[in-house]
TORLUM-82568 format. One line per 8 residues: for each residue x, y, z of C-alpha. Coordinates in steps of 0.2 Angstrom, whole numbers, padded with zeros to 4 digits. Layout:
TORLUM-82568
X:Y:Z  ... $
//
This chain:
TORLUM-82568
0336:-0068:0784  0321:-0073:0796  0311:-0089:0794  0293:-0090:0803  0281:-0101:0802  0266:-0109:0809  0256:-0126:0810  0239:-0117:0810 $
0238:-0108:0793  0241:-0089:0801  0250:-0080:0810  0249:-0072:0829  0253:-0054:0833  0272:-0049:0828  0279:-0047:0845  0298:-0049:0856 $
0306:-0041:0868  0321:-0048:0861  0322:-0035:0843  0324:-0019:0848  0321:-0004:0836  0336:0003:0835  0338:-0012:0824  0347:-0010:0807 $
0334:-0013:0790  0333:-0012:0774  0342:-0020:0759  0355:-0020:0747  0350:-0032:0738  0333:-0043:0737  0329:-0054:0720  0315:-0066:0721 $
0315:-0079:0708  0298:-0092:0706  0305:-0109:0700  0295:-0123:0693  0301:-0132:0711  0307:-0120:0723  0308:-0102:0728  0324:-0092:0727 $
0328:-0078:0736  0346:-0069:0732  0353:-0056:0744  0369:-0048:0742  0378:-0059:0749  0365:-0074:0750  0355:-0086:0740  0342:-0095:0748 $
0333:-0108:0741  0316:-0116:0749  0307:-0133:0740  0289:-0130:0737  0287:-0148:0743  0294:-0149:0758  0300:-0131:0761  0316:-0136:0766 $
0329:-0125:0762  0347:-0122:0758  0358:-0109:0759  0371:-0103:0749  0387:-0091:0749  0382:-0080:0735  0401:-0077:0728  0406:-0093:0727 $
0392:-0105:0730  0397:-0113:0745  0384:-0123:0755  0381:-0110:0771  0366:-0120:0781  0354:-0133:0774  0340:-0141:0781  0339:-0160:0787 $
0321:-0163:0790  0319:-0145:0793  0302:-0139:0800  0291:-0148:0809  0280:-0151:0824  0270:-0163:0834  0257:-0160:0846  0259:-0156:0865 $
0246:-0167:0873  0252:-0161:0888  0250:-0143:0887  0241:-0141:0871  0247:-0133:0857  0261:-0139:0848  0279:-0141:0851  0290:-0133:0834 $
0304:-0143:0828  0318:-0136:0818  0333:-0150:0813  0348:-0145:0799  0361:-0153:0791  0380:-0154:0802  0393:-0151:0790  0409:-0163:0793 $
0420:-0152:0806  0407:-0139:0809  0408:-0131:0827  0397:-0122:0837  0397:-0106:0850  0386:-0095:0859  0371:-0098:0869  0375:-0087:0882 $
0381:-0093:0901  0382:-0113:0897  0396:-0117:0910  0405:-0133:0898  0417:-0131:0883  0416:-0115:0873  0413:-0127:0856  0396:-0135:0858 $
0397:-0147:0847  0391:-0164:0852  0381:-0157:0868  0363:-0152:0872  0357:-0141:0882  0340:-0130:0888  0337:-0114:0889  0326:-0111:0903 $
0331:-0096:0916  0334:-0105:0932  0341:-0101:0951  0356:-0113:0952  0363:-0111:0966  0382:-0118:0968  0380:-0126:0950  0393:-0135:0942 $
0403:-0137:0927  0388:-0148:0917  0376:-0138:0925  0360:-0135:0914  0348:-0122:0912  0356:-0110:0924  0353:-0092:0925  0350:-0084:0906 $
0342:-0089:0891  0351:-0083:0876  0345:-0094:0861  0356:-0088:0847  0371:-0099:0842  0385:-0094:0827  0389:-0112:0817  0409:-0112:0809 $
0412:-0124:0794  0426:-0123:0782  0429:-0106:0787  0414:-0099:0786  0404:-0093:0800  0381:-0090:0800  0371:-0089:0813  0356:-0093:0821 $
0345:-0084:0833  0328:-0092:0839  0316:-0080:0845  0305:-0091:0856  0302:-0087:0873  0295:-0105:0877  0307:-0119:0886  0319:-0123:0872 $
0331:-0136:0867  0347:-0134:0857  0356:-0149:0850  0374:-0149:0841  0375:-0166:0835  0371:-0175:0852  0357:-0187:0846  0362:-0188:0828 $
0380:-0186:0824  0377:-0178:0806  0362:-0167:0815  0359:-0151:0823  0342:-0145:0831  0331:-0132:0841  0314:-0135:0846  0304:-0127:0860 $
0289:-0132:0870  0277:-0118:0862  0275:-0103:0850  0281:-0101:0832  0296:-0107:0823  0305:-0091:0824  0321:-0087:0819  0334:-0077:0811 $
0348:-0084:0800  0365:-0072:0799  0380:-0071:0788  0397:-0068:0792  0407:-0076:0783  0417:-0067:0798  0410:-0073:0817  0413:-0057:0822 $
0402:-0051:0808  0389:-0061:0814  0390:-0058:0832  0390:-0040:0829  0372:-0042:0817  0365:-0050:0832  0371:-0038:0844  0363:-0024:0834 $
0346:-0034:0831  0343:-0037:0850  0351:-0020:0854  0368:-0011:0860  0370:-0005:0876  0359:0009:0876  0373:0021:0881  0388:0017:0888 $
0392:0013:0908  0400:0029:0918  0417:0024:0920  0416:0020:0939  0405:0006:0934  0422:-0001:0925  0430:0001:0941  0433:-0014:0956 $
0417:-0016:0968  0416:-0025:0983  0401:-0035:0988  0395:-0048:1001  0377:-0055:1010  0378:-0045:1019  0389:-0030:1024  0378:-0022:1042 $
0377:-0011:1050  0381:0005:1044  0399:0004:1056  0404:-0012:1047  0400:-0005:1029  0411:0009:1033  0424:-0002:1040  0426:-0011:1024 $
0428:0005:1014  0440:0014:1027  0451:-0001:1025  0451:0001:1007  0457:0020:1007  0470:0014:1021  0477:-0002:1011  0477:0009:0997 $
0468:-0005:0987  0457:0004:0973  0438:0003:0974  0424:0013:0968  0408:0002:0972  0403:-0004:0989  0386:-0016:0991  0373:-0017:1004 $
0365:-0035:1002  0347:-0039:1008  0351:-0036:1027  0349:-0016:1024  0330:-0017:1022  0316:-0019:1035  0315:-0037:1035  0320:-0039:1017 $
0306:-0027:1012  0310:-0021:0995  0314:-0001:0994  0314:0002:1015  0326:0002:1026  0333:-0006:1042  0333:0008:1054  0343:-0002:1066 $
0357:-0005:1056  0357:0011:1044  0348:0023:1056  0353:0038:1042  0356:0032:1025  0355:0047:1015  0371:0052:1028  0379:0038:1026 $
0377:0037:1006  0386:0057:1007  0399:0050:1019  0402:0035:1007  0401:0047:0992  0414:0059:1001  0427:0043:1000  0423:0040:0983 $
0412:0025:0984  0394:0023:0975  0384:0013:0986  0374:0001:0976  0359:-0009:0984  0348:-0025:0979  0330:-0026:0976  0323:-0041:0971 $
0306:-0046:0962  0295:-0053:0977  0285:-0039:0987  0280:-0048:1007  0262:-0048:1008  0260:-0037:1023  0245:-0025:1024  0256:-0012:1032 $
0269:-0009:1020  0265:0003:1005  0274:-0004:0989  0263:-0022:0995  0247:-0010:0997  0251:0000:0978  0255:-0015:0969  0234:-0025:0978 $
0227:-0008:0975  0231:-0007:0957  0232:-0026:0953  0251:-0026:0948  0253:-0043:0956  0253:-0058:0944  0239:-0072:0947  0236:-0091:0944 $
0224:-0097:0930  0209:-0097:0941  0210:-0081:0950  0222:-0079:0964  0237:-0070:0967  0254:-0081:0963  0260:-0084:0980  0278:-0087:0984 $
0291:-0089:0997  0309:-0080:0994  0317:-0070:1010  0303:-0058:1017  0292:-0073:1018  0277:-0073:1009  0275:-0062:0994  0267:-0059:0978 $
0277:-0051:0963  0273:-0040:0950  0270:-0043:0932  0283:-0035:0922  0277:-0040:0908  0264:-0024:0909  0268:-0007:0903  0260:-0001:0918 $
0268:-0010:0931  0285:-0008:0925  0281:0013:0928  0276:0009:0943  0289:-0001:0948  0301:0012:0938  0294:0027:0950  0299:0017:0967 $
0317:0020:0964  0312:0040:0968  0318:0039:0986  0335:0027:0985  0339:0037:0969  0336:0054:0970  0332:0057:0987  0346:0044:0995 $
0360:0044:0982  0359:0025:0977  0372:0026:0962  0365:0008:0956  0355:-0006:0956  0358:-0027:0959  0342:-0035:0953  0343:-0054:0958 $
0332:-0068:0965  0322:-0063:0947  0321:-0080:0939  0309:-0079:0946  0316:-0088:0960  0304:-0096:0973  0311:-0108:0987  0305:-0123:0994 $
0295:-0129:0977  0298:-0139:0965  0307:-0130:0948  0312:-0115:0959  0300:-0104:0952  0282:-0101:0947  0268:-0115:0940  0265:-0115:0924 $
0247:-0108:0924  0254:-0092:0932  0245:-0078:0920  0255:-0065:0912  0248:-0047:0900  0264:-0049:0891  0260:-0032:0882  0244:-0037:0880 $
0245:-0054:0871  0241:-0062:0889  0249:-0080:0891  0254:-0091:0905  0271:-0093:0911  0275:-0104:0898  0279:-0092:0888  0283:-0077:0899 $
0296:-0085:0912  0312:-0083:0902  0309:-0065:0899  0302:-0062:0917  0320:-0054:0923  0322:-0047:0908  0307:-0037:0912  0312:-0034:0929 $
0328:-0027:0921  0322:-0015:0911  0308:-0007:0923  0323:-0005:0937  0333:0002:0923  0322:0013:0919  0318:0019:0935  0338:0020:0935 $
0337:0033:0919  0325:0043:0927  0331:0046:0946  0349:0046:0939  0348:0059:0925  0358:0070:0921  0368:0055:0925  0370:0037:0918 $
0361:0022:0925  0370:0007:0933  0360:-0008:0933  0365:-0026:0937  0354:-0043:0932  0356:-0061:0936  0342:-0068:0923  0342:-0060:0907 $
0335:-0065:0889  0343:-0060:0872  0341:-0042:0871  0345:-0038:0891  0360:-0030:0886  0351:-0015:0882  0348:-0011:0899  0360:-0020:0911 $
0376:-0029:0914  0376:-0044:0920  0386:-0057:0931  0384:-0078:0932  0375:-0082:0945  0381:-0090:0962  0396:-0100:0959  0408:-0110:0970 $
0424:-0106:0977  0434:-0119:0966  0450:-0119:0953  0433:-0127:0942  0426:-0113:0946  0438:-0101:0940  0441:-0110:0923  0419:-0108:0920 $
0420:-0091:0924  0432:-0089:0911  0421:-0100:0900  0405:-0091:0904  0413:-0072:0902  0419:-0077:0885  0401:-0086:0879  0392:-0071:0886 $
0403:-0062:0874  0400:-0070:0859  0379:-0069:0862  0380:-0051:0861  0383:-0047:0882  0400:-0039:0886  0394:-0033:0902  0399:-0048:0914 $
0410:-0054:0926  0409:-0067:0939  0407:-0068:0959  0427:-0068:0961  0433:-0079:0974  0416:-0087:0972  0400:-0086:0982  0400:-0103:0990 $
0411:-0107:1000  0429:-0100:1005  0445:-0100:0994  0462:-0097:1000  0471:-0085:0997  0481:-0092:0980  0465:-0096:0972  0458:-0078:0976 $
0473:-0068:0969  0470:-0078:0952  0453:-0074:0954  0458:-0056:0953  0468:-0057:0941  0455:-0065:0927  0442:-0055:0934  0454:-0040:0931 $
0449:-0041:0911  0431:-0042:0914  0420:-0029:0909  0411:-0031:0928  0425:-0032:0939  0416:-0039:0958  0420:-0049:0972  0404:-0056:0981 $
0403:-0070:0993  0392:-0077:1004  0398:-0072:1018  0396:-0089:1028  0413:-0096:1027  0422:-0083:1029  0428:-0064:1024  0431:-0061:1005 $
0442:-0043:1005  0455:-0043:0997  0466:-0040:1015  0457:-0058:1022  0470:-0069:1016  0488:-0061:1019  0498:-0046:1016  0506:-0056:1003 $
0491:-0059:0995  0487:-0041:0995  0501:-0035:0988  0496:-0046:0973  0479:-0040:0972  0482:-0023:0976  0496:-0023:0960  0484:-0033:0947 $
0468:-0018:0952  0478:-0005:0949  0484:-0011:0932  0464:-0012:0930  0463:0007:0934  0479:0009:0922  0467:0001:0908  0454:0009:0911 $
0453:0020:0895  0459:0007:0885  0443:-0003:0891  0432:0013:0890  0437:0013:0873  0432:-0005:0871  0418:-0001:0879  0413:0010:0864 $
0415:0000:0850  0404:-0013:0858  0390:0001:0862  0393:0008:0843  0396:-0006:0834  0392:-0023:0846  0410:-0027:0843  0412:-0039:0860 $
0423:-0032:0874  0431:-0052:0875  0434:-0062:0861  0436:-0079:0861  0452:-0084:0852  0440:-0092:0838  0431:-0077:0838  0449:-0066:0837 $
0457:-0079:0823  0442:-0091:0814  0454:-0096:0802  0468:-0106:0812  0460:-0123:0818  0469:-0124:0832  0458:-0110:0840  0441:-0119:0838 $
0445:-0129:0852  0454:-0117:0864  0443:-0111:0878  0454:-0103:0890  0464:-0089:0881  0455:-0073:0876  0456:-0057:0870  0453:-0041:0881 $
0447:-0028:0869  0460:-0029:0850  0475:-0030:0859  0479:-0038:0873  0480:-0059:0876  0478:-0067:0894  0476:-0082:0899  0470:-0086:0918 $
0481:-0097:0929  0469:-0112:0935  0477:-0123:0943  0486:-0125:0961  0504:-0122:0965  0508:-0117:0946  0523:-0108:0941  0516:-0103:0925 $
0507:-0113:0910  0504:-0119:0892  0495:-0107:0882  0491:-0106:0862  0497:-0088:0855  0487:-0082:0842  0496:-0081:0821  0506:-0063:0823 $
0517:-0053:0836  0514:-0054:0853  0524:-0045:0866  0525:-0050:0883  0517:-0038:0895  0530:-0040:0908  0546:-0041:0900  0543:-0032:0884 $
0549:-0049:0874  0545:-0052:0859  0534:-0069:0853  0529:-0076:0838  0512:-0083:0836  0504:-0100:0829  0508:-0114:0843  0507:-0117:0861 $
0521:-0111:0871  0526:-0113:0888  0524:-0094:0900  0531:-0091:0916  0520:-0084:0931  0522:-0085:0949  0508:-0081:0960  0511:-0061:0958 $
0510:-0062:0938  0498:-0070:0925  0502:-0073:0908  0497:-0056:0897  0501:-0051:0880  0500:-0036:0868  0498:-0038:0849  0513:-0029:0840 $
0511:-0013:0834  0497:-0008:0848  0495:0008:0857  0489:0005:0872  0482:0021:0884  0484:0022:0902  0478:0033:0916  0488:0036:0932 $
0484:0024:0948  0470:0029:0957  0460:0023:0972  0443:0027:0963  0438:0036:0946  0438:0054:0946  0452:0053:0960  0462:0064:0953 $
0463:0078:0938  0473:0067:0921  0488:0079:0917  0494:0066:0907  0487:0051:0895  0501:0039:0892  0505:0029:0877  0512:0012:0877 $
0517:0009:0858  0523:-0007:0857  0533:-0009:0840  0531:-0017:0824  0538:-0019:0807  0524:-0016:0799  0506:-0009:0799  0493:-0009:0816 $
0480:0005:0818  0471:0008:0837  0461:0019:0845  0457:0029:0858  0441:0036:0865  0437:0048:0877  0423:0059:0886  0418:0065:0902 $
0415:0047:0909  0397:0052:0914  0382:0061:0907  0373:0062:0889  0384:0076:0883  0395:0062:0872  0378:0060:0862  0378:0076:0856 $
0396:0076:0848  0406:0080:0865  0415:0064:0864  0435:0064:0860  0441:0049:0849  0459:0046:0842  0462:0035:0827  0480:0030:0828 $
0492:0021:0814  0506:0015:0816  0519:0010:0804  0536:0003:0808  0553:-0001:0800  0569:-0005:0801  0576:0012:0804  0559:0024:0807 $
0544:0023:0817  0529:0032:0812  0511:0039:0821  0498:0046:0812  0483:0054:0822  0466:0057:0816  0455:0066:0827  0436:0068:0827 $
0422:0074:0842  0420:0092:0851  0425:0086:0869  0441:0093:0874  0450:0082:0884  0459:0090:0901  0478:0086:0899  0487:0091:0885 $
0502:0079:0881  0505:0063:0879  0518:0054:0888  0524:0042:0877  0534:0026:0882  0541:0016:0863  0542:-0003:0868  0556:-0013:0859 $
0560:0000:0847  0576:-0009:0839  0585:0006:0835  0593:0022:0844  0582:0037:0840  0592:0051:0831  0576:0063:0826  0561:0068:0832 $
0550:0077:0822  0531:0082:0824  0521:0089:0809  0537:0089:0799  0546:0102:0815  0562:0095:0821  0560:0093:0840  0578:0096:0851 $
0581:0077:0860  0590:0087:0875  0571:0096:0877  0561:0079:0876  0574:0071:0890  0571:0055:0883  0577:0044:0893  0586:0025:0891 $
0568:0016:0891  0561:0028:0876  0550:0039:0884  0546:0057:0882  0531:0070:0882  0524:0078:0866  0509:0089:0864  0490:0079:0861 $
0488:0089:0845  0498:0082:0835  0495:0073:0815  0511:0063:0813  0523:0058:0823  0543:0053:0815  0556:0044:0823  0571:0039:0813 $
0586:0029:0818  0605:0035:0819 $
//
């Protein structure tokens, strides 16, 4: 359901940049019934009621009349004497043990209730645990009462304030500094439900990532010159550490002049890009927003000639200071500049061999100024309903975004774009992932990195990850190792640092260390098609990639508090270790089976437990009944030809179903039907073990077994048969740990006991 309205009797143009079109519409369902006092309007699954007093309004479960969301004051405004205009107000009723999520990278407790916060996209450098506004501006929340989930999504691009019962303790609230009341109401009863309706009203991913892009990537400011780059990634293929992405930083441009290069230090980039290429590394670069005012340089001369550049309310260019000096920056906002800007990737894309794109700095940020970024009276086209930045500043990186991915699309075809953004808006998952901004090399640290994955999540961004090892500052070598291993089950997997404290490879703290990391990468390349296929769903169906345990199990109460479990993907639990010197930690299990990912032990679910993990383990589950799909090691994708998927089926008495997805890891051809996907189930007893395949897509996958490893099976395996053909053991070799290797083709799969 959305609810608009406005304090001047009609409305302004209909527009966001936050709904895509791709949205779902339509009805099931749509009643309208004109009462004496109020309006009622019944859904399938809703009945809404609005006074014709006071138009506040209530909503209702339409199956068994429980009391979803009502309206305290509901709407109402007062006047900005300030600005003009008026600020909207919205305030509604907090239910007795009502909790509240999302909001995107807010680094504090997952639950929200009884805090306030603003949603203004800021540059917030080294920023700490109660840190607010920081980088993104997501203002969609999902409120959870008496096990129901809605959710709320206010489409305002002005400043905004959320606040869970801060003020008022039986009172939750969203106002903004400008615009219309605007937003959109969404049912569960299930979060994920409602997560998910989100997700496909701002937009999926707009196709999936290549698979490199799930890889590791190594990144610092600044890795120069073209020796020292190449030092880095030598050292990878020596140590045989796994890496696909390598980073050049601000320092490869002529004096941080966006889209040039320093011929000093990179004397023949396109070369080095090929010899990089040749090692199995993309090479990504940054570009920023701000463009040096320098009459000699061409993109400056472009941009004046054709009036791309934004300007103040009484006629000049907006002028700020960021690395190259003094610049002016474009208006993204405007069709045409964002073609423009789009067509200046030609050369570091196609003509280079650029495999992807940072974006930062695009706040906007501005240094040396108060607020860090443009005056308000900057003037923006803002697809021609022209406004000041007011309105235009939150969604200014998201612009950025989508022009450079665009650009991307173009220069990369027939292969996928790669994009990476640090400011974003609801609906900048379309176009980029994401990471959280310039952190700190602190245990804090690492806990609100873990936080902010898991928020971004649940506001309907999957593709994030952190600054591992933090960008501030200098961990040791403990602290990095656990670094890794979160940041091994997030989507964006990237170490960047600043470079000023100290060197942040994974070989700069030990061989011990190493060892560690080097082991807890290449279980990420192990994963990788189990997160492909994550990846997937969440492009499909805007399933998220993590899942809060809240998100994974609404039900249990003990999980509306828990902020530092999670659930990569369906089936597997981890839990970071966040702390100094620990040998292992408490941890809540989920309700179910769990095994445990080292030892292949079995767990029941529903309390907190004590798990073991020295510095070269972390505590990792999978759900019983899982199937869990795994690649040989590799030190970067497309390494080497997959003769083999393997299985790991992890038992269960019972019923689970899984999936697998495939495709050729780049390209559109998965668009067109070329895509491989495998439905799996599962179901297990006492004395037989049975997997039923489903298969559906044209793209033929290049191995043609299956090795299969049975976890835990609790008998001894008599018989083997395939499509009902009886299979001889001796041929199979399975050996003591039940493995053996089977064709891909097959329907059912039947193990019996002796």
């Amino acid at each position: 359901m959305r609810f608009r309205y406005t304090t001047i009797g009609s409305f302004k143009n209909d527009f966001s940049y936050a709904i895509t079109k791709y949205a779902s519409t339509g009805y099931n369902k749509l009643e309208i019934d004109d009462k004496k006092d109020k309006y009622i309007v019944t859904t399938s699954k809703l009945r809404c009621e609005i006074s014709k007093e006071s138009l506040r309004v209530s909503i209702f479960d339409v199956k068994d009349n429980t009391l979803i969301n009502q309206d305290e004051i509901g709407f109402h405004w007062e006047e900005s004497y300030q600005f003009g205009g008026n600020i909207v107000k919205m305030s509604k009723v907090s239910n007795d043990g009502e909790s509240y999520y999302g909001l995107g990278d807010k680094p504090n407790h997952l639950n929200l209730k009884g805090k306030r916060y603003t949603n203004w996209v800021t540059d917030s450098y080294a920023y700490g645990k109660d840190t607010d506004p920081i980088y993104k501006s997501i203002p969609f929340y999902t409120g959870l009462h008496h096990g129901k989930a809605y959710g709320v999504f206010f489409d305002n691009t002005f400043q905004s304030f959320f606040d869970f019962a801060n003020e008022r303790r039986n009172v939750t609230s969203f106002w903004a500094q400008g615009g219309e009341m605007n937003y959109y109401f969404f049912y569960g009863p299930k979060m994920t439900d409602v997560v998910e309706s989100y997700t496909d009203l701002t937009g999926k991913p707009h196709q999936l990532p290549p698979m490199w892009a799930l890889g590791f990537h190594q990144c610092k400011w600044s890795y120069y010159p073209e020796s020292k780059v190449k030092e880095i990634t030598s050292t990878f293929r020596k140590l045989q550490i796994p890496c696909d992405a390598i980073y050049l930083d601000i320092d490869y441009m002529e004096g941080f002049r966006c889209f040039t290069w320093n011929k000093d230090y990179f004397p023949d980039p396109k070369g080095m890009v090929q010899d990089l290429k040749d090692q199995g590394f993309k090479t990504i670069a940054i570009i920023d927003p701000g463009i040096k005012i320098d009459e000699d340089y061409s993109v400056f001369k472009e941009g004046l000639e054709n009036d791309y550049f934004c300007k103040r309310a009484d006629g000049p260019y907006m002028k700020g200071k960021v690395w190259p000096g003094e610049c002016y920056f474009p208006d993204f906002t405007k069709r045409k500049v964002r073609e423009w800007w789009s067509d200046l990737f030609k050369e570091l894309i196609e003509d280079i061999g650029i495999k992807g794109v940072w974006n930062d700095m695009n706040e906007p940020a501005v240094m040396d100024v108060p607020g860090k970024t443009f005056p308000n009276d900057v003037r923006h086209n803002y697809e021609g309903n022209r406004c000041s930045h007011r309105k235009a500043h939150n969604v200014y990186g998201m612009q950025m975004a989508r022009a450079t991915y665009q650009g991307l699309k173009k220069f990369s075809y027939p292969k996928r774009p790669f994009v990476i953004t640090r400011a974003a808006y609801s609906g900048t998952q379309r176009y980029t992932s994401t990471w959280t901004g310039d952190n700190v090399a602190t245990w804090d640290h690492l806990n609100i990195a873990n936080i902010q994955s898991q928020r971004l999540s649940m506001s309907g961004f999957s593709f994030v990850g952190s600054d591992i090892g933090g960008f501030a500052e200098q961990p040791n070598g403990e602290l990095y190792a656990r670094w890794i291993q979160l940041g091994m089950f997030h989507p964006f997997f990237r170490t960047h640092s600043s470079g000023d404290h100290g060197d942040q490879e994974p070989w700069a703290f030990g061989s011990n260390i190493t060892d560690i990391v080097r082991k807890f990468i290449e279980i990420r390349y192990q994963l990788l098609p189990y997160l492909y296929t994550a990846f997937w769903r969440y492009a499909e169906e805007g399933i998220p990639i993590l899942k809060s345990l809240v998100l994974f199990d609404q039900k249990d109460p003990h999980t509306h508090y828990r902020n530092d479990e999670f659930i990569f993907g369906e089936k597997i639990l981890a839990c970071p270790i966040a702390e100094p010197n620990a040998k292992g930690r408490r941890m809540f299990i989920p309700k179910g089976e769990w095994y445990n990912f080292w030892d292949d032990t079995l767990i029941e679910g529903g309390e907190e437990v004590w798990v073991d993990a020295d510095l070269d383990s972390m505590p990792i589950f999978v759900k019983a009944g899982a199937i869990i799909p795994k690649y040989p090691i590799q030190q970067y994708v497309g390494e080497k030809e997959i003769k083999e998927l393997e299985l790991d089926i992890y038992f269960k008495n019972g019923k689970e179903t899984s999936q697998v997805y495939e495709d050729a890891h780049d390209g559109y051809d998965y668009k067109k039907g070329r895509f491989s996907l495998r439905d799996f189930k599962l179901i297990g007893k006492k004395k037989s073990l049975t997997i039923q395949q489903f298969k559906s897509g044209k793209y033929i996958t290049p191995y043609e077994n299956f090795k299969i490893h049975i976890k835990a099976l609790p008998f001894k395996i008599a018989k083997i048969e395939i499509d009902n053909e009886v299979l001889d053991l001796k041929k199979l070799k399975i050996n003591g740990d039940n493995s053996f290797v089977i064709g891909k083709e097959f329907n059912r799969l039947y193990i019996t006991a002796k």
